[in-house]
C-alpha positions as CSV (number, residue, x, y, z in Angstrom):
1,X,138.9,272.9,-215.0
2,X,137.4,270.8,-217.9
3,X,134.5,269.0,-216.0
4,X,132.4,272.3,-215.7
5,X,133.0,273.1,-219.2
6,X,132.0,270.0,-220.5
7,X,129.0,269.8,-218.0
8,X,128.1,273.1,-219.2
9,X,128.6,271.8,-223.4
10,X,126.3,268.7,-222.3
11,X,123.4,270.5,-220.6
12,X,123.5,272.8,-223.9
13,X,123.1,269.8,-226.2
14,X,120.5,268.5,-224.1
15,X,118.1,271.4,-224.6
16,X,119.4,271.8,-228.2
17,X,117.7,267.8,-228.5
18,X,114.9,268.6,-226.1
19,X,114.1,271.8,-228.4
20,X,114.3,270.1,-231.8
21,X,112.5,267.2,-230.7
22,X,109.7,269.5,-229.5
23,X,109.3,271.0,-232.8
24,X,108.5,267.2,-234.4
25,X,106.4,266.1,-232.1
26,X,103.9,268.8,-232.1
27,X,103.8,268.5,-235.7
28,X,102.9,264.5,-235.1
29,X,99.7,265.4,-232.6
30,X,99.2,268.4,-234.6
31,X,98.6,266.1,-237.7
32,X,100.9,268.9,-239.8
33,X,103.8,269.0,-241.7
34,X,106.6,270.3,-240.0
35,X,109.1,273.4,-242.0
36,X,112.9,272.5,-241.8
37,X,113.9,272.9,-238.4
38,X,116.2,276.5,-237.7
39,X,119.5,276.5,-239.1
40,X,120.3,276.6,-235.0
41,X,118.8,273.6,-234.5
42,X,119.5,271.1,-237.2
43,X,121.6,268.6,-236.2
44,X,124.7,268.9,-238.3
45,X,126.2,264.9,-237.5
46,X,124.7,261.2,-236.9
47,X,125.0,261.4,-233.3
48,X,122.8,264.3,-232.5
49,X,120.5,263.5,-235.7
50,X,120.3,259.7,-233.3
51,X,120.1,262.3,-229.9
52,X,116.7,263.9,-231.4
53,X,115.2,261.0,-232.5
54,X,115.5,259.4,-229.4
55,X,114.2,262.6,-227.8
56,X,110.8,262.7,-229.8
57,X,110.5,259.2,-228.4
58,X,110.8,260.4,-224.9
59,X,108.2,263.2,-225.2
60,X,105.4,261.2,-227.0
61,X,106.0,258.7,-224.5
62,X,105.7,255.6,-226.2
63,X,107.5,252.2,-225.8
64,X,109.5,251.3,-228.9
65,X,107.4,248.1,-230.1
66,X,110.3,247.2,-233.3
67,X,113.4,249.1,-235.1
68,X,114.2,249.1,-238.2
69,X,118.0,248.8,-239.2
70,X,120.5,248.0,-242.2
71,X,124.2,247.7,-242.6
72,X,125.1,251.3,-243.0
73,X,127.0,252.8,-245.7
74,X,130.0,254.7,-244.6
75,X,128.3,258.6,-243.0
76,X,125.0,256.9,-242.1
77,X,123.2,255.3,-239.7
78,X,120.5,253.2,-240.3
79,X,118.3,253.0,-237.1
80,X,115.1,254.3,-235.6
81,X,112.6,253.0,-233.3
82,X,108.6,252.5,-234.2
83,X,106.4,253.0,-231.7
84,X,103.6,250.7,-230.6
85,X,101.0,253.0,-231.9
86,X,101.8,252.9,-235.2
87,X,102.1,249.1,-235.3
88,X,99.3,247.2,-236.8
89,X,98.2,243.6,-236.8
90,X,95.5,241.5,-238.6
91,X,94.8,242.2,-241.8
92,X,93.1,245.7,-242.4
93,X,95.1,248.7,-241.6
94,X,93.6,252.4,-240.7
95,X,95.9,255.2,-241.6
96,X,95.1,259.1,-240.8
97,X,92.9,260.4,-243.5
98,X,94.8,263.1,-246.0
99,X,93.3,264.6,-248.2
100,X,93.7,263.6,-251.7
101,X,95.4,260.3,-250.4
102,X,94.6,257.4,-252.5
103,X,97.8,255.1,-251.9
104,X,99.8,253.9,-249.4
105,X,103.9,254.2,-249.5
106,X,105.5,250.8,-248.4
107,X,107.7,247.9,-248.5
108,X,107.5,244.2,-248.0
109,X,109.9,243.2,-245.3
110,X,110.7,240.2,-242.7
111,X,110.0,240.8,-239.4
112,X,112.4,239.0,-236.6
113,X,110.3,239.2,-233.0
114,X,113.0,239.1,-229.9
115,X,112.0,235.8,-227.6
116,X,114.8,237.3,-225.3
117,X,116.2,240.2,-223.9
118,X,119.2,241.9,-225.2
119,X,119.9,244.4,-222.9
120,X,123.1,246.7,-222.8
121,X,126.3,245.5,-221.6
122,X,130.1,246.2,-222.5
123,X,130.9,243.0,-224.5
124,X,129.9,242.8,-228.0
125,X,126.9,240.3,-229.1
126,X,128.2,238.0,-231.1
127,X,125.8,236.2,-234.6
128,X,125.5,233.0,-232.6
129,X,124.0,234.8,-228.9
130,X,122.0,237.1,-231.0
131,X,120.4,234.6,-233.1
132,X,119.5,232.6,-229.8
133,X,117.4,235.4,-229.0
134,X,115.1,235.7,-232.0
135,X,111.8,234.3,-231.9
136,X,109.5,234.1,-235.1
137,X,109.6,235.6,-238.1
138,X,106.5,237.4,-239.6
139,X,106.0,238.9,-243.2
140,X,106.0,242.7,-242.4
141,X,105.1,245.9,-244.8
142,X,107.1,249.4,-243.5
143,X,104.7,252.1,-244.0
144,X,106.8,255.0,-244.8
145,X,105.8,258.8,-244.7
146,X,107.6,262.0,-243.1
147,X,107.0,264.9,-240.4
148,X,108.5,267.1,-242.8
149,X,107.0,269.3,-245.6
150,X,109.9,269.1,-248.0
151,X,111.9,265.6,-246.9
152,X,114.4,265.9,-250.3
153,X,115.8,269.2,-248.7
154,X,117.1,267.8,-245.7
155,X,120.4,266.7,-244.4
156,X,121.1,262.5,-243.3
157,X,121.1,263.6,-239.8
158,X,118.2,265.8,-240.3
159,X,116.2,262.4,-241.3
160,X,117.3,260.3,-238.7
161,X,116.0,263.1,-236.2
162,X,112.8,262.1,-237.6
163,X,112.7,258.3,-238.0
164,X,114.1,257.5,-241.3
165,X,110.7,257.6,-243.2
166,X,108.9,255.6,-240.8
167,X,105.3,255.8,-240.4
168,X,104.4,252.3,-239.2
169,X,104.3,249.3,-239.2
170,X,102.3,246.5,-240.3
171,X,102.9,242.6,-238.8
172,X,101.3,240.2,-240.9
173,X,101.3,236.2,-240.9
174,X,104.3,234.2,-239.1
175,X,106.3,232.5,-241.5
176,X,106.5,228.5,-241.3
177,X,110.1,227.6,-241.2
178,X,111.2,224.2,-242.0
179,X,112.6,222.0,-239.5
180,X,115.5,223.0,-238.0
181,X,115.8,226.4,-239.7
182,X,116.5,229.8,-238.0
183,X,116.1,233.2,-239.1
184,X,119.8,233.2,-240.5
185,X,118.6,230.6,-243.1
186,X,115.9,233.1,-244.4
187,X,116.3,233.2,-248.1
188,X,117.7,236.6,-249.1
189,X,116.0,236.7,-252.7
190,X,112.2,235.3,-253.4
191,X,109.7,236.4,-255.9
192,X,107.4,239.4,-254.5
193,X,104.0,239.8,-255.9
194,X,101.0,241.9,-255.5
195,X,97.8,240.7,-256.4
196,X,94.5,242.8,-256.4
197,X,91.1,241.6,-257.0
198,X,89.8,242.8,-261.1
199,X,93.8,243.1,-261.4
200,X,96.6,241.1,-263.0
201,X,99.3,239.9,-260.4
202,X,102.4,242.1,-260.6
203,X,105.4,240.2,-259.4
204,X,108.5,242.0,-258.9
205,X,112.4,240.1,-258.3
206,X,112.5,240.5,-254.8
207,X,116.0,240.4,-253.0
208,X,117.2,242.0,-249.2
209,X,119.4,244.8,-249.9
210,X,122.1,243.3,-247.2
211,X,121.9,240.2,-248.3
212,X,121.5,238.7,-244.8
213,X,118.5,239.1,-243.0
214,X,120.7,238.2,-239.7
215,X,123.7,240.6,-240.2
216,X,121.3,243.5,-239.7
217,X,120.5,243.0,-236.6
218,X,123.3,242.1,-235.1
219,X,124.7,245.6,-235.9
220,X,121.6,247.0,-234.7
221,X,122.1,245.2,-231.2
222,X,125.4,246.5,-230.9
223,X,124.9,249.8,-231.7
224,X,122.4,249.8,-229.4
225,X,124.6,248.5,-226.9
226,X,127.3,250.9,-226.9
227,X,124.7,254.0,-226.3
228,X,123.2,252.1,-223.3
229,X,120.3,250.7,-224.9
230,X,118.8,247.6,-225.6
231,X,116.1,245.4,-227.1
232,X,113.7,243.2,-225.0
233,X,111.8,240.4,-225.5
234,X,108.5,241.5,-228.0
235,X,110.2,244.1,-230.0
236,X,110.4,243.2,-233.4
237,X,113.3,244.2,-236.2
238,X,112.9,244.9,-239.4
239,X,116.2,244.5,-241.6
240,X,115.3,246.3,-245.2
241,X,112.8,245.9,-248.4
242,X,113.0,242.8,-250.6
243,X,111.4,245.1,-253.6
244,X,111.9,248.8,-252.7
245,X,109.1,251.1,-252.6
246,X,105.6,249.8,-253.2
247,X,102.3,251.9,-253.5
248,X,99.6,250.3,-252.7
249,X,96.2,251.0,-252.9
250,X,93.8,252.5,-250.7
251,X,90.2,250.5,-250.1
252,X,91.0,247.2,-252.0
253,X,91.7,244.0,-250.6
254,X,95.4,243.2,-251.0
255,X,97.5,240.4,-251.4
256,X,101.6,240.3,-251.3
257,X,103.2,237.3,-251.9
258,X,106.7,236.5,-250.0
259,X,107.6,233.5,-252.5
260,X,107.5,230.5,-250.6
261,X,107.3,232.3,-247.1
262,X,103.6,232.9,-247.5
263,X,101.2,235.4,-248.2
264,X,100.4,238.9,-246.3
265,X,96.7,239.9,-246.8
266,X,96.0,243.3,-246.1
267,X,93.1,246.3,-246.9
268,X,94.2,249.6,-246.2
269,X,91.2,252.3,-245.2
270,X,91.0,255.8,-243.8
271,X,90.8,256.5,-240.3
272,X,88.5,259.3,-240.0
273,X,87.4,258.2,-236.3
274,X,89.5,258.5,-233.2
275,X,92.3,256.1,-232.4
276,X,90.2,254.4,-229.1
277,X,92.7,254.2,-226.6
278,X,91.1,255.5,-223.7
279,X,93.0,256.8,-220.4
280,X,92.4,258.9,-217.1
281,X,95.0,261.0,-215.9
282,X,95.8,263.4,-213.0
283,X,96.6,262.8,-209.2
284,X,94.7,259.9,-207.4
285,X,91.2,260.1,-206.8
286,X,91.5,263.3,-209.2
287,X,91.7,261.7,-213.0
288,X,90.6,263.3,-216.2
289,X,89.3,261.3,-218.5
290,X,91.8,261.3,-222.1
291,X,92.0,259.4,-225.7
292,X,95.5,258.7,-227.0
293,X,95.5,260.0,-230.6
294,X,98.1,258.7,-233.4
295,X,101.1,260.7,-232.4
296,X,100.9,258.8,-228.9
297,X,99.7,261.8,-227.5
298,X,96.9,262.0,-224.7
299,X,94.2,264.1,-225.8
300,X,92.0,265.9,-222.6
301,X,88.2,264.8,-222.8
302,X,87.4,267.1,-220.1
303,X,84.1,268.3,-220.9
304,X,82.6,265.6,-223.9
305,X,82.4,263.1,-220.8
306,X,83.0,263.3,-217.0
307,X,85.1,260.1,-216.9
308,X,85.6,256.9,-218.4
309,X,83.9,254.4,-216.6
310,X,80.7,252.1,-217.5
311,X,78.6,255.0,-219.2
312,X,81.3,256.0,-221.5
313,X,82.3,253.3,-222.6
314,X,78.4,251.8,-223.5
315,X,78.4,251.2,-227.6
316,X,76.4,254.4,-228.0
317,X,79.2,256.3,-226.2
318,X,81.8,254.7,-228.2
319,X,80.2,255.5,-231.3
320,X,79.9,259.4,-229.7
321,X,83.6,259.5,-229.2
322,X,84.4,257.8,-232.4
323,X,83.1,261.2,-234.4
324,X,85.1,263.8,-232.4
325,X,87.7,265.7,-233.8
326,X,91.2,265.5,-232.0
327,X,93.2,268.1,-233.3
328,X,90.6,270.4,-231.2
329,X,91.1,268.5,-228.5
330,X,94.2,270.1,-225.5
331,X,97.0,268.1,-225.7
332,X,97.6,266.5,-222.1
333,X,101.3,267.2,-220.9
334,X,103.7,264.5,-221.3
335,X,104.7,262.5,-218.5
336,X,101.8,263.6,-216.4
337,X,100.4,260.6,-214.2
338,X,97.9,257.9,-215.4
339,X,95.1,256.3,-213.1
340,X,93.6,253.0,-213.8
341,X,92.3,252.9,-217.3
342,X,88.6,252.6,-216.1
343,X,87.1,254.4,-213.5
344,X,84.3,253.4,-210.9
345,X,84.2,249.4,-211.0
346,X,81.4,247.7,-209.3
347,X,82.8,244.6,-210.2
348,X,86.2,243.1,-210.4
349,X,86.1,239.6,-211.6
350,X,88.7,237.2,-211.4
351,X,90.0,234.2,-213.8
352,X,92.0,231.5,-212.1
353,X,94.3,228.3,-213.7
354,X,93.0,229.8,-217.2
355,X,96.7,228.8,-218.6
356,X,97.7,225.0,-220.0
357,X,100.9,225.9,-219.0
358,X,100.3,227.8,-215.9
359,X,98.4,225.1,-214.5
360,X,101.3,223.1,-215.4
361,X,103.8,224.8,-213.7
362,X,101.5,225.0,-210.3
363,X,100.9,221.2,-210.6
364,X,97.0,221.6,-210.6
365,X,94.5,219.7,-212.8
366,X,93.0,221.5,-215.9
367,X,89.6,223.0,-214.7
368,X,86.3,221.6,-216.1
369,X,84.5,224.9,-215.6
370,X,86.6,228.4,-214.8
371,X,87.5,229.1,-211.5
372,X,86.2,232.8,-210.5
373,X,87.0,234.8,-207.6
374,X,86.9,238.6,-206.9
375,X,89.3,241.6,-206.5
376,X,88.1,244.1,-204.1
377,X,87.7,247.2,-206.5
378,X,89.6,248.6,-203.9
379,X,92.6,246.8,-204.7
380,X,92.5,249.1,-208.7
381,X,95.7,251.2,-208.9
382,X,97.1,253.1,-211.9
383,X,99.6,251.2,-214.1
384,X,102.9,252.8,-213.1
385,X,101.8,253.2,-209.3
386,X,103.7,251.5,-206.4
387,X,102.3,247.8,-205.4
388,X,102.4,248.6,-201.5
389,X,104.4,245.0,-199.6
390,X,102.0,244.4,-196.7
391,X,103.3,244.6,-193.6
392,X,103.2,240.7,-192.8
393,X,103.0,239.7,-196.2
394,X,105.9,236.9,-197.0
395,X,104.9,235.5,-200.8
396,X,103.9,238.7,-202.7
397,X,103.6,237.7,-206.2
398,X,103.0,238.8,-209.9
399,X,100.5,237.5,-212.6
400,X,100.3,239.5,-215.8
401,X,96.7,239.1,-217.2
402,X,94.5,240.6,-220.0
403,X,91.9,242.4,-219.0
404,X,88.6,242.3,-220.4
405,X,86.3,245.3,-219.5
406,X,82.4,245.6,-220.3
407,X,80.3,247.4,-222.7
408,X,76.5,246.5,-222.2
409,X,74.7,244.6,-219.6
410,X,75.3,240.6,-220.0
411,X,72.9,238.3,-218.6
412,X,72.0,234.5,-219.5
413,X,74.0,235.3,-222.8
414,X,75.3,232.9,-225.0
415,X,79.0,232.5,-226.4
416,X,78.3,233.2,-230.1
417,X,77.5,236.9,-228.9
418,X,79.1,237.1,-226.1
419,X,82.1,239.9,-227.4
420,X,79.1,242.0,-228.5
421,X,78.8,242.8,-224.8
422,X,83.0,243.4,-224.3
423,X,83.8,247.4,-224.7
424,X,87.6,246.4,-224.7
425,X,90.6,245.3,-223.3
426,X,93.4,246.2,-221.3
427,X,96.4,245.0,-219.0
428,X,96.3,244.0,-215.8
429,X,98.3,242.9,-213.3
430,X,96.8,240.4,-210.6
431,X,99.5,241.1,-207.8
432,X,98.6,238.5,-205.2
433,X,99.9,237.4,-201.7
434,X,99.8,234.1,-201.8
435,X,100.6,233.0,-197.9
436,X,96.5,234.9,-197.6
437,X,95.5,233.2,-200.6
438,X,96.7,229.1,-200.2
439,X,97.8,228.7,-196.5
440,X,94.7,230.5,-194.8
441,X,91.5,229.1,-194.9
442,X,89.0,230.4,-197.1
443,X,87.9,232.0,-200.2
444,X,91.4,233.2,-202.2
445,X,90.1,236.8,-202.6
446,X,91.6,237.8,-199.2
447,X,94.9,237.3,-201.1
448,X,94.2,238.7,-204.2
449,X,92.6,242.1,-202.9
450,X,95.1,244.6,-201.0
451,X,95.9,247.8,-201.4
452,X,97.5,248.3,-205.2
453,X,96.8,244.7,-205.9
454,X,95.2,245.3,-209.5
455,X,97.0,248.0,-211.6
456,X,94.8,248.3,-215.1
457,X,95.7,249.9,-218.0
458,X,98.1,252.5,-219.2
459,X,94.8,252.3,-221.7
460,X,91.8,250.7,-222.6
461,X,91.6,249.6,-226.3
462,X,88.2,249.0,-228.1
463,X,87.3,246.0,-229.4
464,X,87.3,247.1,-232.6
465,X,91.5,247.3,-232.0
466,X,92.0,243.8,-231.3
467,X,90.1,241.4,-234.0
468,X,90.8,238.5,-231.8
469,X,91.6,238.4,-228.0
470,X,93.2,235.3,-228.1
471,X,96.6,235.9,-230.3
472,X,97.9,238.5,-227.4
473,X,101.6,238.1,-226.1
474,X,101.4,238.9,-222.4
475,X,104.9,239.0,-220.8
476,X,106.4,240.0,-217.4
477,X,110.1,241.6,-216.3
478,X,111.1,241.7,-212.4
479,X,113.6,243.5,-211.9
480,X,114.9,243.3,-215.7
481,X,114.5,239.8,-215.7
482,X,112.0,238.0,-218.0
483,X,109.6,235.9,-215.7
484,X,106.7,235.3,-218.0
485,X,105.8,235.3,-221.5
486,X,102.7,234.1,-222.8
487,X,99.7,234.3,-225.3
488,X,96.1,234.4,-224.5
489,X,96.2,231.3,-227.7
490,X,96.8,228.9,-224.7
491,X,93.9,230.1,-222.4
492,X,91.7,227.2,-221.0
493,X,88.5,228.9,-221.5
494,X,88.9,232.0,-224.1
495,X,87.4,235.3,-223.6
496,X,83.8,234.8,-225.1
497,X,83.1,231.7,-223.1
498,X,84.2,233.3,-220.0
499,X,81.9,236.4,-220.8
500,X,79.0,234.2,-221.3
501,X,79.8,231.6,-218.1
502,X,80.5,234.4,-215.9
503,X,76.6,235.5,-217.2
504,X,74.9,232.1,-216.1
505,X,75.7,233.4,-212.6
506,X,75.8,237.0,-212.5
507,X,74.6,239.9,-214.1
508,X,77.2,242.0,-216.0
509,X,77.0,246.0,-216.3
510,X,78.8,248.4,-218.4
511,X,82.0,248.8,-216.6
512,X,82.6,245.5,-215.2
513,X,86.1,244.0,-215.6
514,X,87.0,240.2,-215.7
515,X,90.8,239.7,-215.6
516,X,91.4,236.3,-217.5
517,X,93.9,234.3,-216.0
518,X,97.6,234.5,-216.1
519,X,100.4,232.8,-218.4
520,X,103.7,230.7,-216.9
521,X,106.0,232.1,-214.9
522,X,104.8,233.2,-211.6
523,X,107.1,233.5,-208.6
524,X,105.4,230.3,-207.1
525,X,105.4,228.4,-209.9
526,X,109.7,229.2,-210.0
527,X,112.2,226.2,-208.9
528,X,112.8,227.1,-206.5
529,X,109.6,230.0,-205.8
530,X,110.3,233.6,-205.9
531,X,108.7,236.4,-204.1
532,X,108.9,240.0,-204.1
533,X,110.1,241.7,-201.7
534,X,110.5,246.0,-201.1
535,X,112.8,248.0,-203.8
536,X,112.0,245.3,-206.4
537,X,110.3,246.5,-210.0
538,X,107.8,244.8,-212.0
539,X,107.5,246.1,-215.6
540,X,104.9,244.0,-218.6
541,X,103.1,244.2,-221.2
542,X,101.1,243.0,-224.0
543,X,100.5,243.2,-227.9
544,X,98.2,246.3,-228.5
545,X,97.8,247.0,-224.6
546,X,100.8,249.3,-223.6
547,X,102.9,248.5,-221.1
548,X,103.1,249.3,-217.1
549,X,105.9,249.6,-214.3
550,X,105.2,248.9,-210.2
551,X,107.7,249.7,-207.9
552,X,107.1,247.2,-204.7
553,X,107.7,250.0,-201.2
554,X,106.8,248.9,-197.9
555,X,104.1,249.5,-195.7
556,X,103.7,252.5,-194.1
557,X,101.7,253.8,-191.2
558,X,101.5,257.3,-192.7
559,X,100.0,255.3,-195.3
560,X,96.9,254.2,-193.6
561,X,96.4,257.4,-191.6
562,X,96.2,258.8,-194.7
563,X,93.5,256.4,-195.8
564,X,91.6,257.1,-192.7
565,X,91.9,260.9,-193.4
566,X,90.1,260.0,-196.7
567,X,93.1,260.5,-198.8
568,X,94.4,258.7,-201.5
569,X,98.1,257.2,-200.3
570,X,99.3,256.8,-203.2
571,X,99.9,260.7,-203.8
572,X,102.2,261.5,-206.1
């Protein structure tokens, strides 16, 4: 007699989440403030205040790129994801114009990036495992703002619905620890100052409000844990402000000091232009072209350009887009399916052994020049499409890559303006068969070029988004298991000598797209190798470049007749 009650109280809690979470998240692509949600709808405790926020993160659709946490006080929780739109790196930072802005609400925080997974499970994490999996520690800022019009009226849960505050995030320099040294030994009090130029340093008594930059987080991994969530490899956690609330400038060139720990430089400027993250949606063969806006949303370009391919993305098209409005723009339905990031390749150009440690791992010689190959454009897929197993193939394998795609025709081009000529950059995946590829005779593209062999995207980010190609984390899950993880730092030949090599021998057109090599961590490099086989699941990503998912499903007949028929197989 209770299960259909409580089945019935469930599903009504759902939609009461589903409802209030709607509300917010129209005010994020909206650009507005939201009212106070109806009395109806307010969560009244922390677990359905936690409920919606989690919620508003399912309907923009956004990975979780950090969380921020602290020990809470008795009634609170102190939790909430950030989303990897709102996370910024290098040293200028391009916030939504508001009018009548002038500063910037923040505060100086360490950052503790996950080298590991921590994924869900029913024993508790203990200080010592947790610590094993943190990687570096960067100085951080938390940009702080709120959905709602009148923030000191609401309730705790009512807050945590929306996100505790948090507008963003800013990742600055990685902080040099001495020898030895984790992030438990992170000094919990250090002088914080702020130095503008024609201004006096201000220096404030800096000290973290818990006292333990460690303790945090292990909290935050445990209650995680309990709700069936995790953290993975890449996310970063922030743990609480060393001097409270900062505001901070808009338009100058900023320093804050971290004590010892170094020094975050940072210019904050309107962003009166459109966030570039370009996407094509819709059913295969069928894609609109889109631009994700700051909410995360995708916006519909249906009718400013027919697609995004190599004459939208020329400098002069860029430039076009840059001045459009977005909140006039229809906001495309979440969930609905993306295609490969950029539409109608005529060229798909390949980067082999462009890893010191991949080449390692493969026992193969560091290259003198690149080795380049090509992808049959064919082979493109959407990022979250099925990689169809071949139906003889026996040594299917992954390679996450950065993908580098072309602005303006390249030919006989030199290095020092070579990423003059790059439109931007995506993620790709370089699925490859590698019994075709090494133990058949001939060129390697017959291995590299089946059906759903190159998934691109979820977007494609302008160049103007990533300062410099070669600090990217690239990293690879199969089947929740870390395989690869990797930065572009350790590529052979970086991106603008590639671009101008690949020019000596070829002409480049708007559209092209050179994928750039792959980190360690392949299934042949394993001890022993590892393949994929049917029913397996590849999920990566990469800093600033999204993140995709492949299911691997056998070969079908019904999927070639399909082909034949002129249809797309990969219908969803």
């Amino acid at each position: 007699m209770n299960a259909p009650g409580a089945a019935q109280a469930l599903e009504r809690l759902t939609a009461f989440d589903e409802h209030a979470a709607r509300i917010l998240v129209a005010a994020r692509r909206q650009g507005a403030l939201a009212e106070r949600l109806a009395v109806e709808l307010r969560p009244v405790n922390l677990d359905e205040g936690f409920a919606i926020q989690q919620q508003v993160g399912d309907q923009i659709g956004q990975q979780a790129g950090a969380w921020k946490c602290a020990l809470p006080p008795a009634g609170k929780i102190i939790a909430a994801p950030i989303y990897d739109a709102v996370i910024h790196r290098g040293a200028q930072c391009r916030i939504p114009a508001v009018p009548g802005q002038s500063s910037v609400r923040a505060e100086p925080e360490l950052a503790c990036l996950l080298a590991r997974d921590l994924p869900p499970r029913r024993e508790a994490y203990g200080e010592a495992e947790v610590l094993d999996a943190l990687g570096n520690v960067h100085l951080a800022l938390e940009l702080l703002g709120s959905r709602y019009a009148h923030p000191e009226s609401l309730t705790f849960p009512e807050l945590l619905a929306d996100g505790l505050f948090n507008a963003g995030l800013v990742i600055g320099p990685r902080v040099q620890l001495r020898d030895g040294a984790t992030p438990a030994d992170l000094p919990v009090e250090f002088t914080v100052s702020l130095t503008r130029a024609g201004h006096d340093t201000v220096s404030f008594a800096g000290r973290h409000p818990d006292r333990s930059v460690l303790a945090p987080i292990v909290w935050l991994v445990n209650f995680l844990r309990v709700r069936g969530l995790g953290l993975h490899a890449g996310q970063a956690v922030i743990t609480g402000s060393y001097a409270g609330v900062l505001e901070l400038p808009i338009g100058s060139e900023l320093h804050i000091g971290f004590g010892d720990l170094g020094t975050l430089p940072i210019l904050f400027c309107l962003d009166r232009s459109v966030h570039m993250r370009l996407v094509r949606f819709g059913q295969p063969g069928q894609e609109h072209p889109g631009v994700i806006d700051s909410s995360g949303a995708i916006r519909d370009l249906t009718g400013v350009v027919d697609d995004i391919d190599g004459t939208t993305v020329s400098p002069a098209a860029l430039a076009k887009l840059s001045e459009l409005d977005l909140n006039r723009l229809p906001v495309v339905e979440a969930g609905t399916r993306l295609g490969a990031c950029i539409g109608n390749v005529r060229n798909l150009v390949c980067i082999g052994l462009n890893y010191t440690d991949h080449a390692a791992e493969t026992d193969t010689p560091i290259p003198r020049e690149p080795v380049v190959f090509n992808k049959h454009t064919g082979s493109i897929s959407g990022p979250n499409d099925p990689v169809i197993l071949p139906a003889d193939a026996q040594k299917l394998d992954w390679e996450v890559e950065l993908g580098v795609v072309i602005g303006k025709p390249a030919w006989q081009i030199h290095e020092a303006s070579a990423l003059d000529h790059v439109a931007g950059y995506c993620l790709a995946n370089d699925v490859s068969e590698r019994a075709y590829q090494l133990e058949r005779e001939g060129q390697w593209t017959k291995g590299k070029s089946g059906f759903s062999f190159a998934p691109l995207g979820p977007w494609l980010v302008t160049r103007d988004e990533v300062p410099d190609p070669q600090v990217l984390d690239l990293w690879l899950d199969v089947n929740g298991t870390r395989r690869q993880t990797g930065n572009t730092r350790t590529m052979i030949f970086n991106v603008a000598h590639i671009v101008a090599y690949l020019s000596r021998f070829m002409p480049l057109m708007a559209g092209d797209v050179i994928i750039t090599g792959t980190p360690p961590g392949v299934g042949l490099g394993q001890k022993p190798p590892v393949f994929l086989k049917a029913g397996d699941t590849m999920t990566l990503g990469g800093s600033g470049l999204g993140e995709q998912s492949q299911k691997v499903v056998p070969y079908a007949d019904s999927l070639g007749a399909a082909w034949g028929r002129g249809e797309y197989p990969l219908a969803r």
